[in-house]
N, C-alpha and C positions, 0 to 999 in steps of 0.2 A: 044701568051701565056698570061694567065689574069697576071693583076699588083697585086701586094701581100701588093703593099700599098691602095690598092683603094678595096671599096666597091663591093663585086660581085653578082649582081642581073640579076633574073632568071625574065622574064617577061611572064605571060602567059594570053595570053587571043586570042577569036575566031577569031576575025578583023584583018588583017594585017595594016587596017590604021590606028588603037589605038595602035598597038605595035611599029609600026615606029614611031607613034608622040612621044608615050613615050619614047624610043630610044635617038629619038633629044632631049626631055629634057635632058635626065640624060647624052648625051655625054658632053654637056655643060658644065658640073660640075668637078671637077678636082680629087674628090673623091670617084666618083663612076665607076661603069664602068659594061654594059650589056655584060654577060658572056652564054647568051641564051636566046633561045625564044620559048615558046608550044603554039600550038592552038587547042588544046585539052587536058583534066584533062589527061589523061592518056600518056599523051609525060612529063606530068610536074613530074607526078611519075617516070617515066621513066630515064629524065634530072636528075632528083635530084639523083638517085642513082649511077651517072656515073661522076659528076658533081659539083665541090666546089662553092658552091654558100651560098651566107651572107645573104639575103633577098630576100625573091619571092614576088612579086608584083602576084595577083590570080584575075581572074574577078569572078563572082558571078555564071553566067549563063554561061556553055562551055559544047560542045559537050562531052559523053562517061563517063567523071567525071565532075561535078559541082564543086562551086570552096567549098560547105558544102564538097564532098565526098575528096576532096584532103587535105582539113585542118582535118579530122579525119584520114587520115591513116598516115599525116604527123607526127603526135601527136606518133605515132606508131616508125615509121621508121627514124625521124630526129625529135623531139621531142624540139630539140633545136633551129630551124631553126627558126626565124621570119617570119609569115606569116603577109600582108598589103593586105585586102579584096579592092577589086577594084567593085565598084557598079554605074551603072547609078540610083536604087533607093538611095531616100532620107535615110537619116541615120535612122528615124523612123520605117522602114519598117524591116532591118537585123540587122542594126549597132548592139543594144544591145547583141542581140542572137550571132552575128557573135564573140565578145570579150568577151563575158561569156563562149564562147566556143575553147576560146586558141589565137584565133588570137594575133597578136601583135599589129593591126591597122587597120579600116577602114575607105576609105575614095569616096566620089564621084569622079565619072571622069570629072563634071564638075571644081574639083577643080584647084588652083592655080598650077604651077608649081613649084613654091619657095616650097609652103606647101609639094608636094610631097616628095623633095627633105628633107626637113625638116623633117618630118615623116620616109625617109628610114634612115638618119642620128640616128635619138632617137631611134627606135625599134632595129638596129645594136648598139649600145651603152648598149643594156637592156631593154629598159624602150618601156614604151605602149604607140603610138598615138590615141589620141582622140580627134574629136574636143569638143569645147565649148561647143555646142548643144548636140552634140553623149553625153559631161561628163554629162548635166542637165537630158539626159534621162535617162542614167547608173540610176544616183539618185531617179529618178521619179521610175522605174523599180522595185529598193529596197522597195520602198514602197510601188507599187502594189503587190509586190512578197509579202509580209505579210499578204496583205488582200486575197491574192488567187484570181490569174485570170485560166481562162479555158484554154486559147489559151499556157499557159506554160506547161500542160499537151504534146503539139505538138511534134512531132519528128521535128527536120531541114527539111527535104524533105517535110514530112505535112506542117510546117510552110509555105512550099516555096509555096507550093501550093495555100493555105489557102489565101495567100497575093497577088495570082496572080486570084482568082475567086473574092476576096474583089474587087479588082480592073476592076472586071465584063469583064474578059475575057474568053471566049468560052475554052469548056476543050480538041477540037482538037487545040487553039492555044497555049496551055499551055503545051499540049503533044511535040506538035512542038518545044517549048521553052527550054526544058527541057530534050527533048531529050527521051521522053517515048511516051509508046503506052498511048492508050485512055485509054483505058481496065483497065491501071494501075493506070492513072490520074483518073477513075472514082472507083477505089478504097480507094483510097486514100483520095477522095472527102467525101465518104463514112464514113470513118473513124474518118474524121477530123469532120463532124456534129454528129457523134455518141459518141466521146469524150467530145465534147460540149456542149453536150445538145441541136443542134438544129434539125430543120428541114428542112431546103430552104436554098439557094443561096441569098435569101433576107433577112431574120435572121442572117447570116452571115456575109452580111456586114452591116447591120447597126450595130451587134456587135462590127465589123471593125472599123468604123468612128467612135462610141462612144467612142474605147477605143485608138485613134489619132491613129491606124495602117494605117490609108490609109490619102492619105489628098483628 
């Protein structure tokens, strides 16, 4: 039976070896405590409706639902739930978009375990994780958002895209990735150079690199 003094955190993401490592961090802690685990968007919708849980740790990239598709229906259905974006990209690439769009925190997988732990503490308290970097691009952001960039036109799924051909991968690996047909990915490709004003996969990303989306 969960402890009703400790933190209960829902952990979801596709790997069982990133769910168990995170696991052993946070049993360590005397304040938190893993009260489940999804390895798919749609077990974490699932979990949460059956389920008292204080902060879901979400990876980025998950079968069925993405962790875009699970923080917009969250917003829906537990509205007040702390969401913590779990991403192997650099904060550059989602971080801003991921906390402009409700999150309560994103952070790398490469990070620390103290930070994790740090980060589940602040966002159950109220308050938003960000790091340092993630805050200098928030600001950066503010001030591109005035002069008008293209790529903010994007929907989340276009973005996701958008940042996975920047980064010059084939649109069967990104279907693969994503968990969609080509058909779709090459709509979507579609759309995202038609919003933008380009033409090429090569206009695109030196769009990309010009404006630090890709490093």
């Amino acid at each position: 039976m969960p402890d009703s003094s400790k933190i209960k955190v829902l952990i979801a993401d596709d790997h069982d070896i990133v769910r168990q490592g995170i696991e052993k961090v946070l049993s360590k802690s005397d304040d938190v405590e893993v009260v489940g685990e999804a390895s798919n968007g749609q077990e974490v919708i699932d979990q949460i409706k059956k389920t008292e849980v204080d902060v879901l740790l979400v990876d980025v990239e998950m079968p069925e639902k993405t962790g875009w598709d699970v923080l917009s229906e969250l917003k829906i259905l537990k509205p007040q739930l702390p969401v913590i974006i779990l991403s192997i990209f650099p904060e550059e690439h989602y971080g801003p978009r991921f906390i402009k769009a409700g999150a309560a925190g994103y952070l790398n997988k490469a990070s620390k375990s103290a930070t994790l732990l740090e980060a589940i503490r602040k966002v159950h308290q109220g308050g938003r994780y960000v790091s340092p970097k993630l805050a200098d691009l928030l600001i950066q952001d503010l001030g591109r958002a005035s002069k008008g960039n293209t790529h903010d036109a994007l929907s989340p799924r276009e973005f996701q895209v958008f940042c996975q051909i920047a980064a010059g991968k084939k649109l069967k690996d990104i279907a693969d990735d994503l968990s969609l047909s080509i058909t779709t990915v090459s709509t979507h490709r579609a759309r995202i150079l038609e919003k933008m004003s380009l033409k090429t996969n090569a206009e695109l990303i030196h769009y990309a690199v010009k404006h630090g989306l890709v490093s």
